[in-house]
C-alpha positions in Angstrom: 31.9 -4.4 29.0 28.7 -3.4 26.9 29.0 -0.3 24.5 25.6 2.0 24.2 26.6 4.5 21.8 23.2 7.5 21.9 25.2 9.9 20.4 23.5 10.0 16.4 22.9 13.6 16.6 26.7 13.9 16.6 28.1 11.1 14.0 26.5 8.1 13.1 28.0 5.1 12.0 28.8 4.4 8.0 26.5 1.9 6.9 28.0 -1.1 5.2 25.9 -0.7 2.1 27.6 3.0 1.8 31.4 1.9 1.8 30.5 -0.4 -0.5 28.7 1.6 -2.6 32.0 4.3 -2.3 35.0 2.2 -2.5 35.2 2.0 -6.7 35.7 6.1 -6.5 39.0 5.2 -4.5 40.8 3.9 -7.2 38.9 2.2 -10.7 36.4 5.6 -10.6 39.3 8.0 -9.6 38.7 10.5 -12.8 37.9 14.2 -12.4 34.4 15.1 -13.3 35.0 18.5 -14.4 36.7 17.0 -17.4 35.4 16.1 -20.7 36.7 12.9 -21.6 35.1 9.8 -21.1 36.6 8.7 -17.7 35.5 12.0 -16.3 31.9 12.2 -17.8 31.3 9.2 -16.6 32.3 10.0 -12.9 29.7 13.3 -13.5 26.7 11.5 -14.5 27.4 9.1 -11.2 27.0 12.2 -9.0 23.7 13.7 -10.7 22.8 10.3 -9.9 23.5 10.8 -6.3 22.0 14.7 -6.7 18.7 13.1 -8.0 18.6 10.9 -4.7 19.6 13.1 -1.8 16.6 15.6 -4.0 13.9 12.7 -3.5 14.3 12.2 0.0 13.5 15.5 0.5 10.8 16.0 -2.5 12.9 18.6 -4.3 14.6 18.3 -8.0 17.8 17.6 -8.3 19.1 20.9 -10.2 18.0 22.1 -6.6 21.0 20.6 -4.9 24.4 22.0 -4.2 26.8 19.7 -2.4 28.7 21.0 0.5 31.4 19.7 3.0 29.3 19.9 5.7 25.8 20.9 7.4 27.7 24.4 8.9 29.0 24.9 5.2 25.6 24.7 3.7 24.4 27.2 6.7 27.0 29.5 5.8 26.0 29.6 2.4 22.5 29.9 2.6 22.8 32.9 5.3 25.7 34.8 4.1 25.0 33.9 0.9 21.6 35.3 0.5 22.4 38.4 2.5 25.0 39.2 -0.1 23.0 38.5 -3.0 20.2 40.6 -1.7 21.5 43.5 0.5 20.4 45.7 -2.3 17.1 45.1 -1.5 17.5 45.3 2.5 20.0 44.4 5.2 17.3 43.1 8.2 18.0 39.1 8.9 15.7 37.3 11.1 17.1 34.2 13.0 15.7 32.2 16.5 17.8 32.0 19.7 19.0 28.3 19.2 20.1 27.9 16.2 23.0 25.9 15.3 26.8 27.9 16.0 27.1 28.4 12.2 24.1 30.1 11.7 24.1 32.1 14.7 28.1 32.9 13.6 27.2 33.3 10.5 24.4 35.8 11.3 27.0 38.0 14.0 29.4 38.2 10.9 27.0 39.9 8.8 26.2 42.1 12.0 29.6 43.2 12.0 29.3 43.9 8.1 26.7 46.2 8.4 23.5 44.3 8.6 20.9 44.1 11.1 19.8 40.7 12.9 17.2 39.5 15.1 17.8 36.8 17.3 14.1 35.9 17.7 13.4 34.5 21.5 11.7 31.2 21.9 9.0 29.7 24.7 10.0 26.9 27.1 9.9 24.6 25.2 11.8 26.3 22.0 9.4 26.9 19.7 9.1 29.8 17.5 5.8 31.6 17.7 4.6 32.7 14.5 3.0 35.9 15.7 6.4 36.8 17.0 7.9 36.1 13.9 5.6 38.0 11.8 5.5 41.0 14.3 10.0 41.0 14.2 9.3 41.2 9.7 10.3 44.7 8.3 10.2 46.1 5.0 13.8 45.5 5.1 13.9 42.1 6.2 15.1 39.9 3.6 16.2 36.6 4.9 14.4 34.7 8.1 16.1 30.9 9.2 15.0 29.0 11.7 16.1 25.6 12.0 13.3 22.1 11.3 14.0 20.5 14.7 17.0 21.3 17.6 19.9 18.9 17.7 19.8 19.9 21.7 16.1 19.7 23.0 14.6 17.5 19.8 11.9 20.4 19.4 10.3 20.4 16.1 9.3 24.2 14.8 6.2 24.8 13.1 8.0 25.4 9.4 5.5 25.1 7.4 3.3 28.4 9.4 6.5 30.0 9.7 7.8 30.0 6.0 3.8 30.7 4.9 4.2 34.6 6.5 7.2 34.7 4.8 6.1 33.6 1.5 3.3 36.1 2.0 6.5 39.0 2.1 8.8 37.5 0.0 11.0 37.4 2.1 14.0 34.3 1.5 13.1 31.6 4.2 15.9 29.2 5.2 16.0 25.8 7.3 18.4 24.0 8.9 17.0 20.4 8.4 20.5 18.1 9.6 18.4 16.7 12.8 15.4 16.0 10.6 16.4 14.6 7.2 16.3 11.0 7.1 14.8 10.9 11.0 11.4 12.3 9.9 9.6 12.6 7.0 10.8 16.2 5.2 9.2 17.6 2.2 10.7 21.1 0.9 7.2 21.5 -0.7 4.8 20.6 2.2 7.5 23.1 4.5 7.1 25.9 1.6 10.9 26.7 2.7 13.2 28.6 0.0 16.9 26.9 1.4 17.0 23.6 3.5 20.6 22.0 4.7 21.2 18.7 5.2 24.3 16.5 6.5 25.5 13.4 5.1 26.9 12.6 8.9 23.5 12.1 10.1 22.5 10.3 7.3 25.2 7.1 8.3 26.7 8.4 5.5 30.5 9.4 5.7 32.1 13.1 7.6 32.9 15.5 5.2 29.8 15.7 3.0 26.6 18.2 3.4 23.9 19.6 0.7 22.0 22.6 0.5 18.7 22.5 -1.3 17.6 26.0 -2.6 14.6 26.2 -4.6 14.4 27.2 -8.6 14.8 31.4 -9.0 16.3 32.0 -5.4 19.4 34.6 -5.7 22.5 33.2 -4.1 26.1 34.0 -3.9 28.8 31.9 -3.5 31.7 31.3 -0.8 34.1 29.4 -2.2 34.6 30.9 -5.8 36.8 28.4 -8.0 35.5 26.9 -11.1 32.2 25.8 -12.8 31.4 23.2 -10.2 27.6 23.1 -8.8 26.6 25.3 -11.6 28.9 28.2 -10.1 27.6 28.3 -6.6 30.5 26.3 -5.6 34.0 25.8 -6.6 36.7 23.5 -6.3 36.2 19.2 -7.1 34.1 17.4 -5.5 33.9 15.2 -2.9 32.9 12.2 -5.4 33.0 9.6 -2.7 31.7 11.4 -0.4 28.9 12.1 -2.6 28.3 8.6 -3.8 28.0 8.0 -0.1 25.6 10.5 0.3 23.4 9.3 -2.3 23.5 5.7 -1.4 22.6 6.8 2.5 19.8 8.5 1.4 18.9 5.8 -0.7 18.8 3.6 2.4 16.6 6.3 4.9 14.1 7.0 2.4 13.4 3.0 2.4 13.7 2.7 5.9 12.2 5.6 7.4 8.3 4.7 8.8 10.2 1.2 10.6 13.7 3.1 11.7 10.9 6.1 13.3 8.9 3.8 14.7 11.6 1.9 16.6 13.2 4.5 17.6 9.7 6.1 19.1 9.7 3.4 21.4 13.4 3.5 22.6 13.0 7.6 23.4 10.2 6.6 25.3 10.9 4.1 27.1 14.3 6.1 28.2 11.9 9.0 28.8 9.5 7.4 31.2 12.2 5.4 32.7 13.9 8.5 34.1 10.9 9.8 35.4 10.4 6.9 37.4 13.9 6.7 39.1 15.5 10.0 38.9 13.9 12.6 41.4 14.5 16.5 40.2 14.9 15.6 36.2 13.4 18.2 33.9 12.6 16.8 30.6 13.9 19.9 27.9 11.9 20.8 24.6 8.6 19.8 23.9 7.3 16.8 25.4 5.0 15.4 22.3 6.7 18.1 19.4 9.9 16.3 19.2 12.3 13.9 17.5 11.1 10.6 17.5 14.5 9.2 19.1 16.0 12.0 21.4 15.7 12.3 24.5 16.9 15.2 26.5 17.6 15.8 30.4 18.6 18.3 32.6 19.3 17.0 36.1 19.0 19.1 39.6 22.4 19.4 41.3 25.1 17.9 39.1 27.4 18.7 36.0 26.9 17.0 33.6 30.2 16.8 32.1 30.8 14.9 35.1 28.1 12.6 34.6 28.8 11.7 30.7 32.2 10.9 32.1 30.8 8.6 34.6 28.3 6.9 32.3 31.3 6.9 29.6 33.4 4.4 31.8 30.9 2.2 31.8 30.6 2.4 28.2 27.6 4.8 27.6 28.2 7.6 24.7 25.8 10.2 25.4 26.1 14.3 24.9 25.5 17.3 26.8 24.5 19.1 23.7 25.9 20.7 20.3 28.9 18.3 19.3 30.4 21.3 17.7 30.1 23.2 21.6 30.3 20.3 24.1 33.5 21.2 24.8 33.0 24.8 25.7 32.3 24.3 29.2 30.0 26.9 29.3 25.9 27.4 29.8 24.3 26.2 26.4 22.7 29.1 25.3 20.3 26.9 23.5 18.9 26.2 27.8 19.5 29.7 28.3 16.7 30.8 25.3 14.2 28.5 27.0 14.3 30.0 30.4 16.6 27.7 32.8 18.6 28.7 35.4 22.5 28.1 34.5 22.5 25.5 37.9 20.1 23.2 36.1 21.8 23.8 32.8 24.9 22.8 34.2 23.5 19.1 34.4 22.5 18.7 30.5 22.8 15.1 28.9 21.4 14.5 25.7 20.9 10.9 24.3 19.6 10.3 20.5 18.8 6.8 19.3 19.0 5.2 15.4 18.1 1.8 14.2 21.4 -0.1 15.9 20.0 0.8 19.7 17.8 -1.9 21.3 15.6 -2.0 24.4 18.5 -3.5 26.6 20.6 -0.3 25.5 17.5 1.9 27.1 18.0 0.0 30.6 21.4 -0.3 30.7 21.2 3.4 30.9 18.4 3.7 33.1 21.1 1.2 35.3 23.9 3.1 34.9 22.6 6.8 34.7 20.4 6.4 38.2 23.9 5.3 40.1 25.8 7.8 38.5 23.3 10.6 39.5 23.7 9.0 43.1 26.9 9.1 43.3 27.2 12.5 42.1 24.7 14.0 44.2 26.3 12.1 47.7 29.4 14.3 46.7 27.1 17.3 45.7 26.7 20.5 48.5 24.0 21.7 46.5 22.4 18.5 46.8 22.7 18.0 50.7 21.5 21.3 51.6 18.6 20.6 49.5 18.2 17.1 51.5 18.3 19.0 54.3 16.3 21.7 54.0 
């Protein structure tokens, strides 16, 4: 049976390259870099190698970097971090609607801590407004995140306008930046952004691994308090492989980037128009030009969607009906919620997002497989046959 996997936004595979690249820090490279003997040092000046790569995909210095375990880690540092480190100043944080669970966690901690947040709404297609941004700013305000591009819809936000009010303000602006970094070009400069998080997952390099890049002079206190690891902001050893990983994966995306984003182009549209053509009552969620170059996202009239990845999963077809860290929640995505549809159509979410292993005969095999599957479901559907009806 043939295998699609369209789940990247989730997991992606390990690149070769990176295992190989890892597997001396398994056993030969095994030393602790927090020492100071020779075996150690060594294993330290690996990783500010790896720091100085994960900094240039992003055009940021590598003093800038602090490695994490994961994407919600670095989240959880930049928000809770920087609330802590600056509630002298105020106690107002500014997040949007559909932001990743560990910001929007993160964020309902502090609430219960004493701090104020608002959850900023977005249009119908999930984009911040500026205007509404700048109007929710107080003199309290101190921190503002909204994330580069949804993991859900594929919507890319207007960071660079957004982080430019704050600048104005000085106010600490944060971006989560896992569904962009390495699928898009991403400059912390050209963004003007004061924190950006990244994950190694998304990367094809290995689970377990995340960074947080916050710029020179920005006030930040740590989680996890331990040693002298990433210059204090950080305790405990490091992942080393992971790290090497990391760096090497980067390595690889920064190379590949222009031909991986133009292949990948062509597979979200083709998947795109394709279900436009043969599935009647699709709505096509986030913006429709303003998006990730190889996501594609769906909500279909009528069905649940959970029963529909299950459907396509038999016949070997990994897709998503949204946040890998909620899919299992069996509840309205509150990311479909903030852009204004009914929980009905919500109910029938599937997400598919593409890297450089997909092919053309991967998009219609699930243009195949998805049409039947929606037939099926709908002959079985009430919903559907008193629509047919009426």
């Amino acid at each position: 049976m043939k295998k699609v996997y369209m789940d990247h936004a989730s997991a992606t595979p390990v690149r070769k390259e990176v295992i190989d690249a890892m597997m001396p820090y398994f056993g030969e490279k095994f030393g602790n870099p927090s020492t100071i003997y020779d075996i150690g040092s060594e294993i330290k000046k690996d990783i500010d190698e790896q720091r100085e790569k994960v900094a240039t995909l992003i055009g940021a210095e590598g003093k800038e970097i602090i490695f994490t375990s994961s994407g919600a880690e670095a989240n959880n540092l930049a928000i809770k971090g920087v609330a802590v480190a600056k509630q002298k100043k105020g106690d107002h944080i500014i997040i949007s609607a559909i932001e990743h669970h560990s910001v929007l966690n993160s964020a309902r901690y502090l609430e219960r801590t004493g701090f104020e947040v608002t959850f900023l709404p977005v249009d119908e297609y999930g984009l911040v407004s500026p205007a509404r941004l700048a109007k929710a700013i107080r003199p309290e305000t101190i921190l503002v995140s909204i994330m580069h591009a949804n993991n859900e819809i594929g919507t890319i936000q207007p960071i660079s306008d957004l982080s430019a009010i704050c600048r104005e303000k000085e106010i600490v602006f944060h971006t989560d930046a896992v569904a962009t970094v390495g699928n898009i070009p991403v400059d912390v400069n050209d963004l003007g952004v004061d924190l950006l998080t990244i994950s190694g997952v998304s990367l094809g390099a290995p689970k377990g691994i995340g960074a947080l890049y916050f710029r020179k002079n920005t006030r930040l206190m740590p989680l996890i308090h331990g040693g002298i690891q990433e210059r204090g902001r950080r305790g405990g050893t490091e992942n080393v492989p992971g790290i090497i990983g990391f760096g090497k994966a980067s390595e690889l995306a920064m190379e590949e980037l222009p031909e991986n984003m133009n292949h990948v182009r062509k597979l979200r549209d083709r998947l795109i128009s394709g279900v436009s053509e043969r599935i009647e009552q699709v709505k096509l969620t986030g913006h429709p030009e303003k998006r990730l170059p190889g996501h594609a996202s769906f909500c279909v009239q009528a069905i649940e969607g959970e029963a529909m990845l299950i459907m396509l999963n038999v016949k070997g077809i990994y897709a998503n009906t949204g946040s890998a860290c909620a899919s299992k929640a069996l509840k309205t995505s509150p990311v479909l919620v903030a852009i204004g549809l009914s929980a009905d159509l919500a109910q029938g979410s599937a997400v598919f997002t593409m890297n450089r292993t997909n092919s053309i005969e991967d998009i219609d095999y699930i243009l195949t497989e998805l049409e039947l599957s929606v037939k099926k479901l709908r002959s079985l559907s009430p919903i559907w046959r008193e629509k047919a009806a009426a």
